[in-house]
PDB file with one MODEL, atoms N, CA, C and O in Angstrom:
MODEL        1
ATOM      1  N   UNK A   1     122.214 115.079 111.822  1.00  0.00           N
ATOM      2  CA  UNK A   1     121.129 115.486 112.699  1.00  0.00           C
ATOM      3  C   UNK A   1     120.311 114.256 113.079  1.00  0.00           C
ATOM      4  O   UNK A   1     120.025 113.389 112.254  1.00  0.00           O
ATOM      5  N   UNK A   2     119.882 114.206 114.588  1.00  0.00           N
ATOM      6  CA  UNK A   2     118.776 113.017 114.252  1.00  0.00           C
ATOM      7  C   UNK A   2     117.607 113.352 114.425  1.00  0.00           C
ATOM      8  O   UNK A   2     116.914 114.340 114.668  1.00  0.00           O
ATOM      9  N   UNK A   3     117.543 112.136 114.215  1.00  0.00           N
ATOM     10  CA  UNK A   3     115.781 112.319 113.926  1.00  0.00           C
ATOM     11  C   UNK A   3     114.879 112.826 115.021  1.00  0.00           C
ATOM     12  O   UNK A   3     113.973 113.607 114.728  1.00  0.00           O
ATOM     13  N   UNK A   4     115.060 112.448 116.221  1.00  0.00           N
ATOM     14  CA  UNK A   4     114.354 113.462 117.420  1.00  0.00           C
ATOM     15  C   UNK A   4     114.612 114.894 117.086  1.00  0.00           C
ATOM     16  O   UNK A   4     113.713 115.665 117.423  1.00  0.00           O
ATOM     17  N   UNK A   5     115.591 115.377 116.528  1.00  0.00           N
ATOM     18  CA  UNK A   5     115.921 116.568 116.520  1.00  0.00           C
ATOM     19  C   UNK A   5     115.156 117.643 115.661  1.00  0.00           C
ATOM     20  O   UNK A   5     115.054 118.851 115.447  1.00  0.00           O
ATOM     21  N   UNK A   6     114.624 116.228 115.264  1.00  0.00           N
ATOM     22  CA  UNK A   6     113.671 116.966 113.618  1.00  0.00           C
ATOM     23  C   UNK A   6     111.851 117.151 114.364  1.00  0.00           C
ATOM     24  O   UNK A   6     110.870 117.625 113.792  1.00  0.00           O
ATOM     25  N   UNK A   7     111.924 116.694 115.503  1.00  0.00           N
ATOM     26  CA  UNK A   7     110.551 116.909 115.939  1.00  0.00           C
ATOM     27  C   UNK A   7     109.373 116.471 115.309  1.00  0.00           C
ATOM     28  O   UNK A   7     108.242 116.946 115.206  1.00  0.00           O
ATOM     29  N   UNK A   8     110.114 115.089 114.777  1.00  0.00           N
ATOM     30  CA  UNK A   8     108.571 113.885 113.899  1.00  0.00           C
ATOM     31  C   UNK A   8     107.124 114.031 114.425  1.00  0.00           C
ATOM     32  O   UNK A   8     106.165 113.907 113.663  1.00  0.00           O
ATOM     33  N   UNK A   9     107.038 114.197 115.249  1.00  0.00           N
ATOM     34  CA  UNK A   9     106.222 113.789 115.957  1.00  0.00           C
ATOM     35  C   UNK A   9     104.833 114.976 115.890  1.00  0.00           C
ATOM     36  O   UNK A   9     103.612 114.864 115.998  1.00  0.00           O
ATOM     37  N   UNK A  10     105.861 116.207 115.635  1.00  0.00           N
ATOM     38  CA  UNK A  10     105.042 117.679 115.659  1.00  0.00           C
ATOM     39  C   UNK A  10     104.980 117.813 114.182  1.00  0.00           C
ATOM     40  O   UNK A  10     104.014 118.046 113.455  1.00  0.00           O
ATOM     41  N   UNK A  11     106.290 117.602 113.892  1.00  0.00           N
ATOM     42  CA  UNK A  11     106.239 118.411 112.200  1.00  0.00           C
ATOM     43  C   UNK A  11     105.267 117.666 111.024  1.00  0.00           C
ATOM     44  O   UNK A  11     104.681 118.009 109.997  1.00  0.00           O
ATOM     45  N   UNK A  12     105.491 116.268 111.927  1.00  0.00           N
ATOM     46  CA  UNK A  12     105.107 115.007 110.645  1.00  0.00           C
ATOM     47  C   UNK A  12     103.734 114.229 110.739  1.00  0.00           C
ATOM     48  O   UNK A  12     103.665 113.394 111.641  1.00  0.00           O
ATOM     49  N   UNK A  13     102.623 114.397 109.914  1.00  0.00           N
ATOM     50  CA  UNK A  13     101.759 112.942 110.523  1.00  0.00           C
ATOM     51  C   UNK A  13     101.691 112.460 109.318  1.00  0.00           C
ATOM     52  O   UNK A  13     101.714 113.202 108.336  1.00  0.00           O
ATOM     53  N   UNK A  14     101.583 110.919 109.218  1.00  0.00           N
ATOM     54  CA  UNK A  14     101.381 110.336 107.925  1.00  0.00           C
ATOM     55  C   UNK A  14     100.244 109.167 108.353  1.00  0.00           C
ATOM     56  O   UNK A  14     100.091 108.581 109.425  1.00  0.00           O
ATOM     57  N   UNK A  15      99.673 109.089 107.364  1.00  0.00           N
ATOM     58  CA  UNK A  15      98.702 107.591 107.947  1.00  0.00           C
ATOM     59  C   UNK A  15      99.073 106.915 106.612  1.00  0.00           C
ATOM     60  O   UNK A  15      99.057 107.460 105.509  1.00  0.00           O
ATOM     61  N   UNK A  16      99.425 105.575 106.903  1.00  0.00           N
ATOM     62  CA  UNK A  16      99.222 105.088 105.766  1.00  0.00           C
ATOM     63  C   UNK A  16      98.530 103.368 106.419  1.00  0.00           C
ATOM     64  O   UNK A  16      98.138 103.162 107.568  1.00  0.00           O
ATOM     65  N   UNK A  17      98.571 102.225 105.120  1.00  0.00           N
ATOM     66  CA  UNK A  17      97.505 101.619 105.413  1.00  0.00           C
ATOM     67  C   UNK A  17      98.959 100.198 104.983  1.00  0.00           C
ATOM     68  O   UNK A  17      99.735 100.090 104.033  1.00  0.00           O
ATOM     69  N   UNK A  18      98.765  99.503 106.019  1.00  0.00           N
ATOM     70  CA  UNK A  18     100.004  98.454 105.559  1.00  0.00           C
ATOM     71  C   UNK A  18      99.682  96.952 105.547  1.00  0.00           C
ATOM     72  O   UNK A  18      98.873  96.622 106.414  1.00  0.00           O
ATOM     73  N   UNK A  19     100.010  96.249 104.978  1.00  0.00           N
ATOM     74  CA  UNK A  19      99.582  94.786 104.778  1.00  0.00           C
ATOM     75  C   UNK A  19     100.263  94.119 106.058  1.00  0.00           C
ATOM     76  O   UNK A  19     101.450  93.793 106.020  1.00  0.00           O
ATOM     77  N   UNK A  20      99.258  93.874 107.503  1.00  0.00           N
ATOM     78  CA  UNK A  20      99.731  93.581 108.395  1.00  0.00           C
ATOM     79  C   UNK A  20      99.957  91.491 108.462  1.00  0.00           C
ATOM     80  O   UNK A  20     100.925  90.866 108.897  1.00  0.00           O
ATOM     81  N   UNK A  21      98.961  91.073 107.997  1.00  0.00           N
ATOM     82  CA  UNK A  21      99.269  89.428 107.727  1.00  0.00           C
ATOM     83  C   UNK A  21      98.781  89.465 109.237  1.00  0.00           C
ATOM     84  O   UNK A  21      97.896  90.116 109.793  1.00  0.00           O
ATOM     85  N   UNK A  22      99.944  88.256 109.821  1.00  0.00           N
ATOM     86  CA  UNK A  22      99.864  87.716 111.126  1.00  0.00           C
ATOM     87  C   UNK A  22      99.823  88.927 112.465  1.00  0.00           C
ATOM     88  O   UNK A  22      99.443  88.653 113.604  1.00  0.00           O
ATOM     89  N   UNK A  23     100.294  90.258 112.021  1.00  0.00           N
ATOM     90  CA  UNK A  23     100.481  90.926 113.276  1.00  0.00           C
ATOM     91  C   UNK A  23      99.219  91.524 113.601  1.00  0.00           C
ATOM     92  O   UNK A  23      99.408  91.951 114.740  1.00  0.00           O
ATOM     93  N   UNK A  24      98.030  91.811 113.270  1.00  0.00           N
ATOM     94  CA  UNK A  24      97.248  91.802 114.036  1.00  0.00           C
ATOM     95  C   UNK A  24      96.697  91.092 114.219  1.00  0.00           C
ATOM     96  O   UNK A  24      95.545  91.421 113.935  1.00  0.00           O
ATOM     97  N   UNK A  25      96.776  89.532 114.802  1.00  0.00           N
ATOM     98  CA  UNK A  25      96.903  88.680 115.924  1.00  0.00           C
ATOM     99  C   UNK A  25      97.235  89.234 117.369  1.00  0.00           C
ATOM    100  O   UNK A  25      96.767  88.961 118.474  1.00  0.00           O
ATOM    101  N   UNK A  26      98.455  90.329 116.847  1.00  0.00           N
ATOM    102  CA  UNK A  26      98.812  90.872 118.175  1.00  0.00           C
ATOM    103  C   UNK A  26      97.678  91.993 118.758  1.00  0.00           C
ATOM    104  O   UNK A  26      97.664  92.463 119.895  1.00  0.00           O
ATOM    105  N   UNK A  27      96.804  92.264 117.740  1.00  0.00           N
ATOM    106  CA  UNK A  27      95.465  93.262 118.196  1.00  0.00           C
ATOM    107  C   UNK A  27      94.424  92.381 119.205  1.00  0.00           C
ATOM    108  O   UNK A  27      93.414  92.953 119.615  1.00  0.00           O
ATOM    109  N   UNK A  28      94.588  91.528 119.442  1.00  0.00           N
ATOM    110  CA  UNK A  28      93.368  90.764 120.303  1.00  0.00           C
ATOM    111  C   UNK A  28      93.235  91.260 121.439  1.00  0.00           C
ATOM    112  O   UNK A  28      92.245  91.982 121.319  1.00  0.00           O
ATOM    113  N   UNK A  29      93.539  91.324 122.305  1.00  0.00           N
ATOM    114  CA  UNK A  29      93.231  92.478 123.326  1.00  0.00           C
ATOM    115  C   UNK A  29      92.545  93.495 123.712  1.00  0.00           C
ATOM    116  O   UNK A  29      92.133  93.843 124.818  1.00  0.00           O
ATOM    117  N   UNK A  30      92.425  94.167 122.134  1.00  0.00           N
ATOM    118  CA  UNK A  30      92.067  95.352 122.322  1.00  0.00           C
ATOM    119  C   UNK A  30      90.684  95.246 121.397  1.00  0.00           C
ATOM    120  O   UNK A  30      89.768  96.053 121.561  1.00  0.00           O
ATOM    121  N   UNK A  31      90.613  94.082 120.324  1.00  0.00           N
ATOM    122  CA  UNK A  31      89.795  94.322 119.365  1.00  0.00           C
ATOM    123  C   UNK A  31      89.533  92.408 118.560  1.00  0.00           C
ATOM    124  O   UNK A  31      90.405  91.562 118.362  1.00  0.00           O
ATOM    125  N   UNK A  32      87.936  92.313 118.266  1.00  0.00           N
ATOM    126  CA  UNK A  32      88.087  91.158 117.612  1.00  0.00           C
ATOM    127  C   UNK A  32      88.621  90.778 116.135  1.00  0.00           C
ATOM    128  O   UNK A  32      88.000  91.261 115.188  1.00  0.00           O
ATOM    129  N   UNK A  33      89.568  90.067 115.915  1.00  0.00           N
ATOM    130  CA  UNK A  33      90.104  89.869 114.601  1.00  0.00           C
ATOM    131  C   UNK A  33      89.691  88.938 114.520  1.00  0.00           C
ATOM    132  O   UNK A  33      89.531  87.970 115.263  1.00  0.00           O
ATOM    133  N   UNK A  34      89.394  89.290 113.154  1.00  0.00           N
ATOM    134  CA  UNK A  34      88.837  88.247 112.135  1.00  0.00           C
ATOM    135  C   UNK A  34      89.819  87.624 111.151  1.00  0.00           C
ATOM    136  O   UNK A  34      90.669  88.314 110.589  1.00  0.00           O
ATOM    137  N   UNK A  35      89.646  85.790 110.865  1.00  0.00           N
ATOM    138  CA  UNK A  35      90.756  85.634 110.402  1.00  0.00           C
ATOM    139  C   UNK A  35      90.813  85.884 108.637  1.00  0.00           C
ATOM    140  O   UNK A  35      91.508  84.961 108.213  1.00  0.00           O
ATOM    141  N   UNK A  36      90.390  86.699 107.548  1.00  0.00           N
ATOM    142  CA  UNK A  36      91.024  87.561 106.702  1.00  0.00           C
ATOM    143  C   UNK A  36      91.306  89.537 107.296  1.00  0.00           C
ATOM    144  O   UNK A  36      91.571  90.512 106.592  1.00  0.00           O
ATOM    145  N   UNK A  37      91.111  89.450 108.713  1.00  0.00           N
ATOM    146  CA  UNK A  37      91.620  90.981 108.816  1.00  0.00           C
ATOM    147  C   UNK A  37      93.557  91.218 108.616  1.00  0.00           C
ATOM    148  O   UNK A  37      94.402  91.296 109.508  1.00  0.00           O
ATOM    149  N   UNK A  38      93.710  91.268 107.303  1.00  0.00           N
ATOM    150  CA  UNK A  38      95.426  91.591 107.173  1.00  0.00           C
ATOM    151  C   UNK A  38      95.945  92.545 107.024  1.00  0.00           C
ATOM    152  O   UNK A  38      97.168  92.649 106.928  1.00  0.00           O
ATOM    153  N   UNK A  39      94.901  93.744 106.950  1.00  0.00           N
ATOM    154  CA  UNK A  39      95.462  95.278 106.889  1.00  0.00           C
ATOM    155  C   UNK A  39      95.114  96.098 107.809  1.00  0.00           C
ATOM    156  O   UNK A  39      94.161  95.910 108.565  1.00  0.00           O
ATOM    157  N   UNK A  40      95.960  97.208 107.823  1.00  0.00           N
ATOM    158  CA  UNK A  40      95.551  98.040 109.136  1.00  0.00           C
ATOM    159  C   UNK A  40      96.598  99.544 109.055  1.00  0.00           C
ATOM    160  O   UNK A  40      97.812  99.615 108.859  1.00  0.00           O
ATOM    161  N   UNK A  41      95.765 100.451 109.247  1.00  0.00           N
ATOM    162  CA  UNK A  41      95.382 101.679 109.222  1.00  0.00           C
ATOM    163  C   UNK A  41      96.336 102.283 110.298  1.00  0.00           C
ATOM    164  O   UNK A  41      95.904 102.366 111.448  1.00  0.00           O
ATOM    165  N   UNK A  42      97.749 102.760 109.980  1.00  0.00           N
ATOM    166  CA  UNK A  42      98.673 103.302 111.037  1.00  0.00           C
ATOM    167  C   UNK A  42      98.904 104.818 110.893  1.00  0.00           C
ATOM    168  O   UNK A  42      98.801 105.510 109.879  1.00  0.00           O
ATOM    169  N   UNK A  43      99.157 105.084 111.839  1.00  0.00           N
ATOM    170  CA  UNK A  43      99.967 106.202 112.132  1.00  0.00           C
ATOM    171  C   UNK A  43     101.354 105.971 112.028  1.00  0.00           C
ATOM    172  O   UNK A  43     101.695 104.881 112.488  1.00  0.00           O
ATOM    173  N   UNK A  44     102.675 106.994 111.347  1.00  0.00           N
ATOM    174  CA  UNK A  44     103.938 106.566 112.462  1.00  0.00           C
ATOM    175  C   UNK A  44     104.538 107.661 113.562  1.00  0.00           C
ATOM    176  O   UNK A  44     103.924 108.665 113.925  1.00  0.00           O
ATOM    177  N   UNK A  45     105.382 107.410 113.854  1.00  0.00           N
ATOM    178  CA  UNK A  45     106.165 107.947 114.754  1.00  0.00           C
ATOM    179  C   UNK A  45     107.324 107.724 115.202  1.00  0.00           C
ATOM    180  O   UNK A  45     107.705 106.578 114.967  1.00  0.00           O
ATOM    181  N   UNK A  46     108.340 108.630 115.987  1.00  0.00           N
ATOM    182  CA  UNK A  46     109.596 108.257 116.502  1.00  0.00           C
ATOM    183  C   UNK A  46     109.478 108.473 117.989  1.00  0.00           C
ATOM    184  O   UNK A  46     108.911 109.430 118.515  1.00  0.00           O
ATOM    185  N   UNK A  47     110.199 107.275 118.729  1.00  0.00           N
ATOM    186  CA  UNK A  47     110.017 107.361 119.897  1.00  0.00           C
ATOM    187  C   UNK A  47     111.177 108.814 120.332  1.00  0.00           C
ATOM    188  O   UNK A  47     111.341 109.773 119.579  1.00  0.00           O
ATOM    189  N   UNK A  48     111.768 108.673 121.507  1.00  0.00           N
ATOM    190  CA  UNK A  48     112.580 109.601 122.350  1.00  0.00           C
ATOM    191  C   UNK A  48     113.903 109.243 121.089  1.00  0.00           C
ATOM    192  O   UNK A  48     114.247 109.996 120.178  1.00  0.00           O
ATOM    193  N   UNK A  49     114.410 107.977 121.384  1.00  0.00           N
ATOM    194  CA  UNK A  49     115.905 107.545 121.192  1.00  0.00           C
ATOM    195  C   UNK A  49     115.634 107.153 119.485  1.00  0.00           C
ATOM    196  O   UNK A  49     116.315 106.225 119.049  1.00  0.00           O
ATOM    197  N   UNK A  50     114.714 107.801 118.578  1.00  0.00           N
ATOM    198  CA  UNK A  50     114.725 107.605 117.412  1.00  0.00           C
ATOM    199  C   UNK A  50     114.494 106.649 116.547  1.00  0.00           C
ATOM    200  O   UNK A  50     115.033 106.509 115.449  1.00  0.00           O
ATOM    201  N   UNK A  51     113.089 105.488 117.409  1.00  0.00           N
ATOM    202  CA  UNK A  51     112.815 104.580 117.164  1.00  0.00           C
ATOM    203  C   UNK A  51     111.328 104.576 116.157  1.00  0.00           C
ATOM    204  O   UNK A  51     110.297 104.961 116.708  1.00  0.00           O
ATOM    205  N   UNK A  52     111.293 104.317 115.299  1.00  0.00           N
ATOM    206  CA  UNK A  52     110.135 104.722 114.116  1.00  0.00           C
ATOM    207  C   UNK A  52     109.193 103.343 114.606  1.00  0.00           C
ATOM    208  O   UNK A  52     109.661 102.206 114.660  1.00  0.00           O
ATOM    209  N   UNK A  53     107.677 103.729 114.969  1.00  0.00           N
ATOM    210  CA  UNK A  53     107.219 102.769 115.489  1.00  0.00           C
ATOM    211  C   UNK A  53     105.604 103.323 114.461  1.00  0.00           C
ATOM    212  O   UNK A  53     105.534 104.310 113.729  1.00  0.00           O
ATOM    213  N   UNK A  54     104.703 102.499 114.697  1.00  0.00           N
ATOM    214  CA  UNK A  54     103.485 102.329 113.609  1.00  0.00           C
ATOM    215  C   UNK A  54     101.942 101.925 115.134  1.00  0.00           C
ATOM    216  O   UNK A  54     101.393 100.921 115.589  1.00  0.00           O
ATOM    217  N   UNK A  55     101.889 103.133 115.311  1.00  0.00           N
ATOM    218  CA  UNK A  55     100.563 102.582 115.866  1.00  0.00           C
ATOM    219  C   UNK A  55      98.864 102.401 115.098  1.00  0.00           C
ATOM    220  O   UNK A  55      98.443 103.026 114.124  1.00  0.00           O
ATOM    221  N   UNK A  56      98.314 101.603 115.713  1.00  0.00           N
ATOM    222  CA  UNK A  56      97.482 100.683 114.813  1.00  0.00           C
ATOM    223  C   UNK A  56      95.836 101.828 115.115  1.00  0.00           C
ATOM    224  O   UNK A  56      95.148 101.813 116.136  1.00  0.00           O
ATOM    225  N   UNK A  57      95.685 102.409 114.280  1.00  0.00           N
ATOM    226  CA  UNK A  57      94.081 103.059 114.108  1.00  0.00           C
ATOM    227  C   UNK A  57      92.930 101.883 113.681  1.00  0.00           C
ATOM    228  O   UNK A  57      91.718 102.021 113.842  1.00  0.00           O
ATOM    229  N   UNK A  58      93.260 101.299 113.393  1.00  0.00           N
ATOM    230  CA  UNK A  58      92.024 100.156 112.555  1.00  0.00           C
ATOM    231  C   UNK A  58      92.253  99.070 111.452  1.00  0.00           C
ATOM    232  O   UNK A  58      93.026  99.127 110.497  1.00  0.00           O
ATOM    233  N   UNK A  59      91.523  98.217 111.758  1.00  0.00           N
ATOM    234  CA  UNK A  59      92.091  96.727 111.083  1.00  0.00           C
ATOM    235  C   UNK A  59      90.864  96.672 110.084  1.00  0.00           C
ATOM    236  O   UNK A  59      89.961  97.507 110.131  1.00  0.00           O
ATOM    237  N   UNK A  60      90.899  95.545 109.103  1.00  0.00           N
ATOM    238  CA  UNK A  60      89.801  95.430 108.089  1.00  0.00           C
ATOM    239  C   UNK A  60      90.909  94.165 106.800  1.00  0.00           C
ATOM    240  O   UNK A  60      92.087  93.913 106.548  1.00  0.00           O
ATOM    241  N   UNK A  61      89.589  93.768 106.387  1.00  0.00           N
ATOM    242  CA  UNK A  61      90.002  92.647 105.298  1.00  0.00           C
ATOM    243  C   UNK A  61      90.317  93.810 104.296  1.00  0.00           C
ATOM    244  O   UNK A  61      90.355  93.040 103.336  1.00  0.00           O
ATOM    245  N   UNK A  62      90.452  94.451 103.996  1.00  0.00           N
ATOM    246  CA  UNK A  62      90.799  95.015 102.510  1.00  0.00           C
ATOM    247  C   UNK A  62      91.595  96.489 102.710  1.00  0.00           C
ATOM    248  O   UNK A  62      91.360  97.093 103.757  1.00  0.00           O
ATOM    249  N   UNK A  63      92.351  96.974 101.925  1.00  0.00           N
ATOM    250  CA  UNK A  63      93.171  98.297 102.283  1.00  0.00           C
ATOM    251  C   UNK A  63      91.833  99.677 102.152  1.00  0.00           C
ATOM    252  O   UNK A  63      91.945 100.815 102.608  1.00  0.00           O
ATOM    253  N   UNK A  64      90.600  99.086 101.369  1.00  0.00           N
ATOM    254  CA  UNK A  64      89.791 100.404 101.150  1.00  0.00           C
ATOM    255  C   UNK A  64      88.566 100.399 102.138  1.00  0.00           C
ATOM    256  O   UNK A  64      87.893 101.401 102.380  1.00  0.00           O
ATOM    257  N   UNK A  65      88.327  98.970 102.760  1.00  0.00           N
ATOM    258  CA  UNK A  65      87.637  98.658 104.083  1.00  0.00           C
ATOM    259  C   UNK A  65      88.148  98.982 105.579  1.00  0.00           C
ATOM    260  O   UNK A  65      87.608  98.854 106.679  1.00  0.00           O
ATOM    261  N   UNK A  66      89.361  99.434 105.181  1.00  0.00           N
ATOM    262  CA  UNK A  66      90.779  99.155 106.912  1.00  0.00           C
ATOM    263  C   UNK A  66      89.723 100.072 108.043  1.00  0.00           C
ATOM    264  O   UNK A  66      90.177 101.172 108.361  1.00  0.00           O
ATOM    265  N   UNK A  67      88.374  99.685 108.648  1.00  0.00           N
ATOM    266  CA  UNK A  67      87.774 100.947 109.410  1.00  0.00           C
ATOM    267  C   UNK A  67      87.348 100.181 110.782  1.00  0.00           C
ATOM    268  O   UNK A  67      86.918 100.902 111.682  1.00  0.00           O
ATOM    269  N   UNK A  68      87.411  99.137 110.956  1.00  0.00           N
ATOM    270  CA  UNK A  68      86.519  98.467 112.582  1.00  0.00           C
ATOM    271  C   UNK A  68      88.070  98.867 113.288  1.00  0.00           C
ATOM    272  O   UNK A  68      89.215  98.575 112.943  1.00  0.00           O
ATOM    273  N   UNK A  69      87.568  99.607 114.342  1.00  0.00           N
ATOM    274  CA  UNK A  69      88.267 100.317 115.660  1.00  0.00           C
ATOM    275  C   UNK A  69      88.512 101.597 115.800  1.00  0.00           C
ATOM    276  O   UNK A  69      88.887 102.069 116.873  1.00  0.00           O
ATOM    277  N   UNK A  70      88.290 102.444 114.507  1.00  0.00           N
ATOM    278  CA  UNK A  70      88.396 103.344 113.887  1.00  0.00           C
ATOM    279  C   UNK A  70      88.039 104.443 115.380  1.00  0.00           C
ATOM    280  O   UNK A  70      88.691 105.253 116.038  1.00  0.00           O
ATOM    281  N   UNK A  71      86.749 103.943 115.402  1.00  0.00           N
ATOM    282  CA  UNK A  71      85.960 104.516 116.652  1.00  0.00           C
ATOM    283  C   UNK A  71      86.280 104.490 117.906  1.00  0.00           C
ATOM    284  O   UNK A  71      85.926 105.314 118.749  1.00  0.00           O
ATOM    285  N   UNK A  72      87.063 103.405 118.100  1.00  0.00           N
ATOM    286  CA  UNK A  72      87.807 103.507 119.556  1.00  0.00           C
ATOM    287  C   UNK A  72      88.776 104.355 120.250  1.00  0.00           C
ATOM    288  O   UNK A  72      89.974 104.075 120.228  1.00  0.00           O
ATOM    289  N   UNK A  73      88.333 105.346 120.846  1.00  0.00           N
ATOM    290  CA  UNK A  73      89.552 106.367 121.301  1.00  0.00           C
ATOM    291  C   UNK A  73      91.262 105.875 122.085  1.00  0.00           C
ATOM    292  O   UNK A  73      92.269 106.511 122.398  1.00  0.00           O
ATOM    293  N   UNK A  74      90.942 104.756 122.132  1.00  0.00           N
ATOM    294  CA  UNK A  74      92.782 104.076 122.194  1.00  0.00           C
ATOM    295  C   UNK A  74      93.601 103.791 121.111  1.00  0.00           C
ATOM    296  O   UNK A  74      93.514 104.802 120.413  1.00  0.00           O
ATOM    297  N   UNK A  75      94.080 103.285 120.757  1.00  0.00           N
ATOM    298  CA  UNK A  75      95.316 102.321 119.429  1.00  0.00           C
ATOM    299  C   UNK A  75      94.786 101.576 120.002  1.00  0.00           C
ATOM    300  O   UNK A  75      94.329 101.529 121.145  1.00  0.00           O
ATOM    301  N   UNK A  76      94.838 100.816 119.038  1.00  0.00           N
ATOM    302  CA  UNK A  76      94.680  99.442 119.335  1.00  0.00           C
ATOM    303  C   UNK A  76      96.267  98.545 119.077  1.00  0.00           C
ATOM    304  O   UNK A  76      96.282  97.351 118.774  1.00  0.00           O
ATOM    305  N   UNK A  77      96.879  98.950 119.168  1.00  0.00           N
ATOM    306  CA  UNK A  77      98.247  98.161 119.539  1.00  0.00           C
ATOM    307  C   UNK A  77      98.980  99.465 118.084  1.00  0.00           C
ATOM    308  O   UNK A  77      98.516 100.074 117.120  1.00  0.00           O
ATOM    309  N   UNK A  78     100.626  99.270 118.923  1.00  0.00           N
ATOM    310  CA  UNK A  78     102.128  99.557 118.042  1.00  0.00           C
ATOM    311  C   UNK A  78     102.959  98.588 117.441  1.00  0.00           C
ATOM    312  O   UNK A  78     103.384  97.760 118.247  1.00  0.00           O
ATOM    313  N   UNK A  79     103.368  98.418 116.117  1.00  0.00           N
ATOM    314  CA  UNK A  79     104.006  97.720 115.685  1.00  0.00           C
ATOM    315  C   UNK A  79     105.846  98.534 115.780  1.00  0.00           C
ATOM    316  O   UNK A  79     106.188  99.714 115.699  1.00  0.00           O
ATOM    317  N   UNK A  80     106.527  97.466 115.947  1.00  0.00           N
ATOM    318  CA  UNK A  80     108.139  98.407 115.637  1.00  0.00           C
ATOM    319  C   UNK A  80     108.324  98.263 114.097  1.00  0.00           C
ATOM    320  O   UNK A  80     107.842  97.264 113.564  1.00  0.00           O
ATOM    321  N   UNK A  81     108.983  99.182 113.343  1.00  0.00           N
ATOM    322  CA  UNK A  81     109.459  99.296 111.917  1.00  0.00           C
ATOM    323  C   UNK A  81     110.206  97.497 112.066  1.00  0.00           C
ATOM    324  O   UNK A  81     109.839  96.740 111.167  1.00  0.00           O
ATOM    325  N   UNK A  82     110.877  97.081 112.802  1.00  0.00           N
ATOM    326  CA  UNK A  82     111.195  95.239 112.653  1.00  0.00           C
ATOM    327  C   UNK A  82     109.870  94.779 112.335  1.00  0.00           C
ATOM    328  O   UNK A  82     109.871  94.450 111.149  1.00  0.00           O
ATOM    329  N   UNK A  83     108.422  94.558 113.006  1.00  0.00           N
ATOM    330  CA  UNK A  83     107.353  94.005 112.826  1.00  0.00           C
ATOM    331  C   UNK A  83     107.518  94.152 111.807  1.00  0.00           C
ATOM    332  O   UNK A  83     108.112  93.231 111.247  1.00  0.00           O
ATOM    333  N   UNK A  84     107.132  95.301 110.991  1.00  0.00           N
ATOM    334  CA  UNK A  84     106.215  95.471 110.087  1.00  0.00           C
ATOM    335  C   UNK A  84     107.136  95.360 108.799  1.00  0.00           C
ATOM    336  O   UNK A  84     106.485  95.434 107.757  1.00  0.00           O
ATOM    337  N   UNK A  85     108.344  95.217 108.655  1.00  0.00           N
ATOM    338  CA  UNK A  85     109.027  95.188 107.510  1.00  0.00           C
ATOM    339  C   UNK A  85     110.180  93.975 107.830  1.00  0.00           C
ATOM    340  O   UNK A  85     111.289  94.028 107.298  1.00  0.00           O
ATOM    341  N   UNK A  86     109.910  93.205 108.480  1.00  0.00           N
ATOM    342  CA  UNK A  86     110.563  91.583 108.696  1.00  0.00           C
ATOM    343  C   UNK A  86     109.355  90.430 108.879  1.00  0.00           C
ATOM    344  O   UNK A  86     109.456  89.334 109.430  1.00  0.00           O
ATOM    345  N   UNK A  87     108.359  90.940 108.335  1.00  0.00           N
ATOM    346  CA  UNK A  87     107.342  89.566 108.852  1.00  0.00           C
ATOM    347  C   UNK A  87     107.491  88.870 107.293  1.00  0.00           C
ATOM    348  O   UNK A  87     106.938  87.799 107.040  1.00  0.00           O
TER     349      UNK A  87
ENDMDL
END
């Protein structure tokens, strides 16, 4: 079965909080990073074609601090499962 088939997206929400390092660097755009902000506050998800991707709720120096953007009604950026488990 795949995984679209399983309806992730409806059936599943998980937040968890992941040791981002260098990738939110890739948050600048949307939000000021600070240079000890290394964690950050995701959602996941599967795209259409069964692609498990991590969008970003909020960055912070510490996993029990992870809250500046929190408030912003956008993401502030998606990581792909490569980002976040090859850096």
């Amino acid at each position: 079965m795949k995984v679209a088939e399983l309806n992730f997206t409806v059936m599943y929400q998980k937040y968890i909080t992941i040791e981002a390092d260098d990738l939110t660097e890739l948050l600048k755009d949307k939000i000021e990073v600070h240079q000890d902000d290394c964690y950050a506050v995701c959602s996941a998800y599967c795209t259409e074609d069964g692609m498990l991707m991590f969008n970003v709720l909020s960055i912070g120096n510490s996993w029990e601090t992870c809250l500046r953007g929190m408030d912003n009604p956008e993401m502030l950026g998606f990581f792909t499962m490569e980002q976040v488990f090859n850096r």
